[in-house]
N, C-alpha and C positions, 0 to 999 in steps of 0.2 A: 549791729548794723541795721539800716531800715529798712523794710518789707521792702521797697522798692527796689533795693539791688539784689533781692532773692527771687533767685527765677529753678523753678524744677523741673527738671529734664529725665526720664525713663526712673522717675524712682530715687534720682540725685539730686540734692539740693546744689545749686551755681548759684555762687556769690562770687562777691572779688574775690573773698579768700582761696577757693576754691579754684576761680581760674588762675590765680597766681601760683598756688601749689602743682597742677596744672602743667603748667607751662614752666618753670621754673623760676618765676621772677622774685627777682627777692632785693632789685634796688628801689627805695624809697618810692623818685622822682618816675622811676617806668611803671612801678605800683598805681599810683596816683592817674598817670595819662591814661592806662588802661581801665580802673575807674571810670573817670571823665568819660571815655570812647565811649563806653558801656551802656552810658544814660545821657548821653549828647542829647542838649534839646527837651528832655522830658520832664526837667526839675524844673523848681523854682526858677534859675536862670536861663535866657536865651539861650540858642543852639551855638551864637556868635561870640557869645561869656564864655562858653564853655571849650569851643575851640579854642580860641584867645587863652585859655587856662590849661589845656591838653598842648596848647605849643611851648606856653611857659616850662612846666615840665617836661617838655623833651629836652628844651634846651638847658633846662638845669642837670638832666641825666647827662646832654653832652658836654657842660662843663663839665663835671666829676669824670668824668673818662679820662677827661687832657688834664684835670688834676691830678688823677693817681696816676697816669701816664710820669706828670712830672715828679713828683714825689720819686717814683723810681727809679729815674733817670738821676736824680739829684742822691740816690743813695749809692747807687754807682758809683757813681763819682767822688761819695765822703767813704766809699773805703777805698779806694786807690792809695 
């Protein structure tokens, strides 16, 4: 990962991995936005790219929720 998303705090290195471990996140698309969040604004892309790209991803994590939602529902239903 680049120097740029390592930041050290008391002795700890914080990365994404580290806040993900953290926090407990472990879906792809919430991995991702929390990245983005992380370094809004300070890479290569505009602060406005990167919003634009942290809401893509949310909305892709909230697809996948009403997708496994349905998936569920639909398993339900094929064992009756």
């Amino acid at each position: 990962m680049d120097d740029h998303y390592k930041v050290e705090y008391k002795g700890v290195r914080f990365d994404p991995y580290r806040v993900a471990d953290v926090y407990d996140i472990i879906n792809g698309a919430q991995f991702q936005a929390m990245k983005k969040i992380l370094r809004a604004g300070r890479g290569a892309k505009s602060l406005e790219q990167d919003i634009d790209e942290i809401i893509e991803a949310c909305q892709r994590w909230k697809q996948m929720i009403r997708e496994d939602k349905d998936v569920v529902c639909r398993m339900r239903v094929y064992r009756k």
